[in-house]
C-alpha positions as CSV (number, residue, x, y, z in Angstrom):
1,X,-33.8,-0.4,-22.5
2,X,-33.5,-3.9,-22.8
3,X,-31.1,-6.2,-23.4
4,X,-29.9,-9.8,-24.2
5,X,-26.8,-11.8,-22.6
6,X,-26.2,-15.0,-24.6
7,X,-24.4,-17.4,-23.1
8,X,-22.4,-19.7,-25.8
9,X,-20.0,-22.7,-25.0
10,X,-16.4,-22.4,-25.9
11,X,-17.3,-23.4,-29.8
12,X,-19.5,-20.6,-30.0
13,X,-22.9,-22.2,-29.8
14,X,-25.4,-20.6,-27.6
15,X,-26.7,-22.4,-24.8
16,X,-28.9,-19.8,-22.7
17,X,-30.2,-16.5,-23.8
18,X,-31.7,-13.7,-21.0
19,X,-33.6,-11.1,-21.8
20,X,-34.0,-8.6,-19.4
21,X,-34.2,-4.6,-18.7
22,X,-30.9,-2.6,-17.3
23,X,-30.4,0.8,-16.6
24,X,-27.8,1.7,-19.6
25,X,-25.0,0.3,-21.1
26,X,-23.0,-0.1,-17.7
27,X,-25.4,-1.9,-16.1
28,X,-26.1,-4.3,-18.4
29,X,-22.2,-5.0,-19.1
30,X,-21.6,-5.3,-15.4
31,X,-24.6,-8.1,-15.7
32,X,-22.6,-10.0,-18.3
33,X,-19.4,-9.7,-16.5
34,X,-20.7,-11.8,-14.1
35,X,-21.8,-14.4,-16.3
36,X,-18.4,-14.6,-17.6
37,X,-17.9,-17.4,-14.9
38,X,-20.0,-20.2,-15.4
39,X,-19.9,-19.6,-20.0
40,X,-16.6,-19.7,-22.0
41,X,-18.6,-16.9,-24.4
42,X,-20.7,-14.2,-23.5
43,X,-22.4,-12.0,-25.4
44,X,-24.1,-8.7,-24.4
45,X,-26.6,-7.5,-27.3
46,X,-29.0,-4.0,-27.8
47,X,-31.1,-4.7,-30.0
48,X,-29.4,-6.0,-32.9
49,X,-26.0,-4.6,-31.7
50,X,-23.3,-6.5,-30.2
51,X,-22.5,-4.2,-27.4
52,X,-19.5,-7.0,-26.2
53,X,-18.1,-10.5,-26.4
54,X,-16.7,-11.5,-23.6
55,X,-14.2,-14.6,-22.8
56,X,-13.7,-16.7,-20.0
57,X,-10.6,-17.4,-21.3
58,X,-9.1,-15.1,-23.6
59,X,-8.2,-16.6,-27.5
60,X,-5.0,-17.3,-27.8
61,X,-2.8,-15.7,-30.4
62,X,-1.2,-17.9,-32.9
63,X,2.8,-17.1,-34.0
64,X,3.4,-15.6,-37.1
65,X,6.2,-16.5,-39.0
């Protein structure tokens, strides 16, 4: 199956897009993982699913009050 992983910068903009062939689900989230290093945003798709957004570093959550 194959896959994209979108690279975006921390405003959400996409600066690199991969296409490429994994396994399954696993291996292609494993993939993007990885990526998580060098991109504030990452973005694992199938298709036209969004199969995971991942953050470099995680959104903060604003104080309700």
């Amino acid at each position: 199956m194959s896959y994209s992983i979108c690279l975006l910068d921390a405003g959400g903009r996409t600066q690199h897009t991969a296409f490429a062939p994994y396994q399954d689900d696993a291996a292609a989230l494993a993939r993007a993982r990885a990526q998580v290093v060098d991109s504030a945003i990452v973005e694992l798709w199938k298709g036209d699913h969004l199969l995971a957004r991942l953050f470099r570093d995680p959104p903060r959550e604003e104080l309700v009050q």
